[in-house]
N, C-alpha and C positions, 0 to 999 in steps of 0.2 A: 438215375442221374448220377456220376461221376464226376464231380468237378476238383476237389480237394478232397484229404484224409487231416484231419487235426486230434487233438484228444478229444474224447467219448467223456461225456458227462450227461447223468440222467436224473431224471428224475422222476415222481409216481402223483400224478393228479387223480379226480374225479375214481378213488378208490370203493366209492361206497357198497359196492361189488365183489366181494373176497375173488380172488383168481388161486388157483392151484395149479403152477406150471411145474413140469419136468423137473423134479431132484429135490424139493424146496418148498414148501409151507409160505404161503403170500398172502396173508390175511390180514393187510393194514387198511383200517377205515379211518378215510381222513375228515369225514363226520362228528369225529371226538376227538376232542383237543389234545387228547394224551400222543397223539400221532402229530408226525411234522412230515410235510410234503419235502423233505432235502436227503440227497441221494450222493455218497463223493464220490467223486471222479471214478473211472475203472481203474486209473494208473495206481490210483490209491488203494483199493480192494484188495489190489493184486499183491498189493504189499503186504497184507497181512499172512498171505500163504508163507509158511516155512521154507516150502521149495522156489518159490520164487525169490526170496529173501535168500536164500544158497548160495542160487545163481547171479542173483544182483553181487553179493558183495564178492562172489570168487570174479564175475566180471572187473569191478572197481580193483582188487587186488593185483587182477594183472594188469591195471595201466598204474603198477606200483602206488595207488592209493596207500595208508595208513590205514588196519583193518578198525581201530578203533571208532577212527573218524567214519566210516562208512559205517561203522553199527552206529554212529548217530544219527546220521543221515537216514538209514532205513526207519530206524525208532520215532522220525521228527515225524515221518510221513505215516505212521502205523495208530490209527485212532485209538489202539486198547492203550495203549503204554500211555495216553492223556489222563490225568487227573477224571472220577467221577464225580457229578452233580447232581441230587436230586430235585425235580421241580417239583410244584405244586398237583399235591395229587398223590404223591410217592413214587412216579416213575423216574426212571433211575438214566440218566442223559449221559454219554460219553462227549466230551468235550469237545472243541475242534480246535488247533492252534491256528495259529497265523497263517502260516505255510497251504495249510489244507482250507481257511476261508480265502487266501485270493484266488483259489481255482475253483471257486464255487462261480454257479452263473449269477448275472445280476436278475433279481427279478426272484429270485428263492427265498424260501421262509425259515426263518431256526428260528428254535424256542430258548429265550432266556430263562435266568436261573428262576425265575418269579412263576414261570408258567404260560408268560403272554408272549405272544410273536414277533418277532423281529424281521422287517424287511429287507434283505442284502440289497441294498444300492451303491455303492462304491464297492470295488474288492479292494481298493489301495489303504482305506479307513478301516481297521482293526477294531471293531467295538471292545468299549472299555470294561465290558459284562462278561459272563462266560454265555456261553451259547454253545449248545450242542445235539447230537442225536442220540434217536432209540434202539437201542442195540438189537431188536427184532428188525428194524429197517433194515440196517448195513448185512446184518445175517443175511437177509432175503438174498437182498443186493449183488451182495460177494459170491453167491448160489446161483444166484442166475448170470453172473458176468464170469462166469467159470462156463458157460453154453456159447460164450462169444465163438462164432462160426470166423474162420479164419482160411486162407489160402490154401496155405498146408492142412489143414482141417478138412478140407472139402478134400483136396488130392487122396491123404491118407484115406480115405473111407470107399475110396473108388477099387482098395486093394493094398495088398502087400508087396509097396517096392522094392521088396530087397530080394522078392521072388520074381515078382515077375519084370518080365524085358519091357524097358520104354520103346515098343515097336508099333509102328501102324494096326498091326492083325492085334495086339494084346488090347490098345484101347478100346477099339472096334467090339471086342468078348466081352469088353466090360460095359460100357455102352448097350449090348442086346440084352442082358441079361441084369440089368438095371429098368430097363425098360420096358422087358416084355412084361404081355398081359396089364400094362399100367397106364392110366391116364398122366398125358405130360400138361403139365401146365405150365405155358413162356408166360413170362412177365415183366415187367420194369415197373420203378415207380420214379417221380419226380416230385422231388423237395424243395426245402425251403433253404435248405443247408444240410452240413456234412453230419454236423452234432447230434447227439440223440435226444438232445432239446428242440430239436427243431420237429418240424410237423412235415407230412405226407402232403401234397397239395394235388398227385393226379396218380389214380392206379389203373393200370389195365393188364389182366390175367384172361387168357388162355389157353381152352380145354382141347385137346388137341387126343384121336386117337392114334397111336403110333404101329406101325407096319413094318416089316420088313422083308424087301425081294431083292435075290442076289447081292447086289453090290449100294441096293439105294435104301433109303429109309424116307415113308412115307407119313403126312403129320394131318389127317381129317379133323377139319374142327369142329365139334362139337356145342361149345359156349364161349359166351367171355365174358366179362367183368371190367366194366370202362365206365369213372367218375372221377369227375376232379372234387374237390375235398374246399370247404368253406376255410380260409386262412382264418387263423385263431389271435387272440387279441397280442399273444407276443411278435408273431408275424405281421401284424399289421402297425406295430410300432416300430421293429427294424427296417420296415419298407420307408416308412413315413421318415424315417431317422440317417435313412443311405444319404451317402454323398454321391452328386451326380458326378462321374470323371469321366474323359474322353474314350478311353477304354477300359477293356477290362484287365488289371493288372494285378499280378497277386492274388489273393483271398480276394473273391467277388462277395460285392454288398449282397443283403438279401435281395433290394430291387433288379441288381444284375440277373441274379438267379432266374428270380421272376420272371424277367424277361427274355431271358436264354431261352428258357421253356414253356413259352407260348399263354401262358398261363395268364386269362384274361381277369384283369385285375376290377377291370371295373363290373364284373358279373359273379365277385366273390361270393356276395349275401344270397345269391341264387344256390347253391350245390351246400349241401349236408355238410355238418362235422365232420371231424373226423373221427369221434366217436362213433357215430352213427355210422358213416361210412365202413368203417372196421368190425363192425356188430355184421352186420349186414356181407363182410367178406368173409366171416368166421362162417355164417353159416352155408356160405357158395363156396369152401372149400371142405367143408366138413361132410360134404355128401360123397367125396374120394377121400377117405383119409391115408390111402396109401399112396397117394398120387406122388409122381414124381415132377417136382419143380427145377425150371430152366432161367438162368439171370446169366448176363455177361456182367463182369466182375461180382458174380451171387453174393461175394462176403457182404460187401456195403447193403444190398437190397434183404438180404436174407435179413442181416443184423437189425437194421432200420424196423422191417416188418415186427419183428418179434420183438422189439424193443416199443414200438408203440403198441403193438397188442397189452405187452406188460404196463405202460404205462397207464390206459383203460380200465386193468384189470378183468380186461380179456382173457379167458382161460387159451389159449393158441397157439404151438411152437411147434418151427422147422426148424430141423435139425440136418446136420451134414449128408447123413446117411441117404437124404430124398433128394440131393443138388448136383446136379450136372450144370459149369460154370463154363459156359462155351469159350470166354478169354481165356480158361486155362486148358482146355483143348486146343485153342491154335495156339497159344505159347508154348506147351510142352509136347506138342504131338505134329498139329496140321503145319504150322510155319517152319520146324525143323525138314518134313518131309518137301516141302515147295523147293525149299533152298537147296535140298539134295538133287532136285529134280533140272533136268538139263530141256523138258521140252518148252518152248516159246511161251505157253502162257504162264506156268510156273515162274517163269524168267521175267515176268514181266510184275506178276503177282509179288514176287520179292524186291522188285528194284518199284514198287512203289510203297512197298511197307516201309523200304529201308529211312533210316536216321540218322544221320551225321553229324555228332556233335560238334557247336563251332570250338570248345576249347582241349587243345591237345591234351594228352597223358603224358603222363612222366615221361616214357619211354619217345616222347616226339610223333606218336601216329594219333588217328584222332578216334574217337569212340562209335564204335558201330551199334546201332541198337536198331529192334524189327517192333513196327506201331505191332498194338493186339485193340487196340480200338474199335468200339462196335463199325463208325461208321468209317473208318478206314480199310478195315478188313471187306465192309459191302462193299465199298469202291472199286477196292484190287478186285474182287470175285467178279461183280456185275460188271464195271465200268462206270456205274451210274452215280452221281454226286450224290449227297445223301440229303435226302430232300426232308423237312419239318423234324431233322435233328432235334432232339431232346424232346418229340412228342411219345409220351409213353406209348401209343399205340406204334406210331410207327417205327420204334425203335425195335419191340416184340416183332414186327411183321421183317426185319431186318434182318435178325439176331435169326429166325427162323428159316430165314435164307442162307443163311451162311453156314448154321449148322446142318441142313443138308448135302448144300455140296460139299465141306471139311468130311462129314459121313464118306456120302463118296470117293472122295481121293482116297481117305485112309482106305476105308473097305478094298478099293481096287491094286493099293499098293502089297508090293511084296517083298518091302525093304526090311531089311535085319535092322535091330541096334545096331552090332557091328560094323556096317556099312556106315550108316546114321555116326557112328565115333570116328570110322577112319577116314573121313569125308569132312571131318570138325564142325558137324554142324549141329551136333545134338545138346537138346536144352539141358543142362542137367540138373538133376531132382538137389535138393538142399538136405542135408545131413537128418535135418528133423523128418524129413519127410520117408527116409530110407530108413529111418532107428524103427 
């Protein structure tokens, strides 16, 4: 599910389980009081990197900031530079200012100076204590939000573009040889929300043998993996807590969500945790461990997954290197190659992706942009409306339609970049993704 992108804030419940993921030591049991279940934001993590902190303040320099005043601003936001506290017990707390408790969620735990727990229920009321974290937390934390899978993350991994050409035949090479000999596994999942606070509420994965003769690519299934997930007590008090409105506008309530996607609310207490639930897909993907996984916009689904695995303390992580993101196939490849193409269905495949913003540009013409939407893309391909949108199954069974025929056209095309440039239609890759 795709509905918004907002800031990423997480956190690690039901630890009692050490996890050891990819790059990083994750051994907090939240069994013993000397652990606190609160996690800051990623925006903040990122802060503590040197190179990030670079880039921030040579950015602020050049919209002529004051560089001193932006070394405070990075500083405000960077938890080591707080004052330490130790609590009872002799663990050693890095504090948190003001700044960093209102982007904490409500509903999270920090430990006062004394050693006992503190509830966040307002983030606008500043407690008049110190309250802070354990600096093996935020280590983990900052380690594993350094694996955040990202756009260009996934692109880069597909190759090196500064060699090879953005052409129909170069993705297609990369594509066989990504694939051969490996189990593909489609998936989607649907949430609660965008946050990494929020919970999984329907998964369905799969197993797909993959084939390939002349120009097609063949997807035999093998298995799946289809469960909706019991909502958890903070989902079931942001439901309780929505406002009803006429439509949905802006940032949809949790209820909107819910009801977006099918997700029958009155048969919650029926379907597993999501603990459970995630136990139980650890071990239904562990029997491929080289399998190659398939998501339209993969970051959010990729990130979501591994980020509630982590929060279980599930040992489990996908990484860029196993993600074929079929959005970023027709945005960098399949949609550039339709729009070059002059025959009828191509022609018609583009004049219904297209978007017309209502408000002009500077220069007086109006903004052209091409949907890459799962169920926009079925539509143009099939013709056919997209029927029980936002059901993870039938979104995989969609998403699986579309990249076969996207296969095909590239496969059958025998366009250059060059062509693709002097035709002005080609996507072009973003600086990060060419360095």
């Amino acid at each position: 599910m795709r509905i918004i992108q907002i800031l990423f804030i997480s956190s690690c419940l039901n630890l009692s389980n050490a996890a050891t993921l990819p790059g990083f030591d994750c051994a907090i049991h939240l069994n013993n009081k000397n652990d606190i279940n609160v996690l800051l934001p990623s925006i903040l993590s990122k802060m503590y990197s040197p190179e990030y902190r670079k880039k921030t303040k040579a950015k602020y320099i050049k919209r002529n900031s004051d560089a001193e005043a932006v070394k405070k601003i990075l500083d405000r936001y960077d938890i080591f530079k707080s004052p330490v506290f130790t609590s009872s017990g002799g663990i050693k707390h890095y504090q948190i200012n003001q700044d960093q408790f209102k982007k904490l969620n409500i509903g999270h735990k920090l430990f006062k100076k004394d050693g006992t727990v503190f509830i966040v229920e307002n983030h606008n009321t500043f407690p008049d204590f110190k309250v802070g974290v354990v600096k093996k937390w935020t280590d983990s934390f900052k380690a594993f939000n350094e694996y955040d899978i990202s756009p260009t993350s996934i692109i880069r991994s597909w190759g090196s573009w500064s060699t090879i050409k953005q052409e129909p035949k170069e993705v297609i090479k990369i594509l066989k040889k990504k694939l051969k000999n490996k189990t593909l596994i489609s998936f989607d999942l649907e949430t609660s929300g965008a946050a990494r606070t929020e919970q999984i509420t329907e998964i369905y994965m799969k197993k797909s043998k993959v084939s390939f003769k002349r120009n097609k690519v063949a997807l035999k299934k093998q298995s799946d993996f289809k469960t909706y997930v019991n909502a958890n007590k903070n989902t079931i008090r942001d439901y309780y807590n929505s406002v009803d409105r006429p439509e949905i506008i802006g940032q949809p309530t949790t209820k909107e969500i819910i009801e977006l996607t099918y997700y029958d609310w009155s048969k919650r207490s029926s379907h597993e945790s999501e603990l459970k639930v995630l136990t139980k897909l650890k071990n239904y993907l562990s029997k491929n461990p080289d399998a190659i996984f398939m998501a339209h916009n993969a970051f959010f689904d990729i990130n979501m997954l591994n980020n509630r695995f982590y929060h279980h303390g599930i040992n489990y992580f996908i990484d860029e290197s196993r993600v074929i993101d079929t959005q970023l196939l027709a945005r960098y490849f399949w949609t550039p190659l339709k729009r070059f193409s002059t025959d009828t269905k191509s022609k018609e495949i583009v004049k219904s992706l297209t978007r017309i913003a209502d408000n002009l540009k500077k220069d007086g013409t109006q903004s052209i942009s091409y949907s890459s939407r799962l169920g926009d893309i079925n539509q143009a391909i099939t013709g056919n409306d997209p029927t029980n949108w936002h059901r993870a199954d039938a979104d995989v069974r969609a998403m699986d339609e579309i990249f076969i025929s996207m296969y095909e056209d590239l496969a059958k095309s025998k366009v250059t970049q060059e062509q693709l440039k002097e035709a002005g239609v080609e996507k072009k890759f973003s600086k990060a993704i060419t360095d």
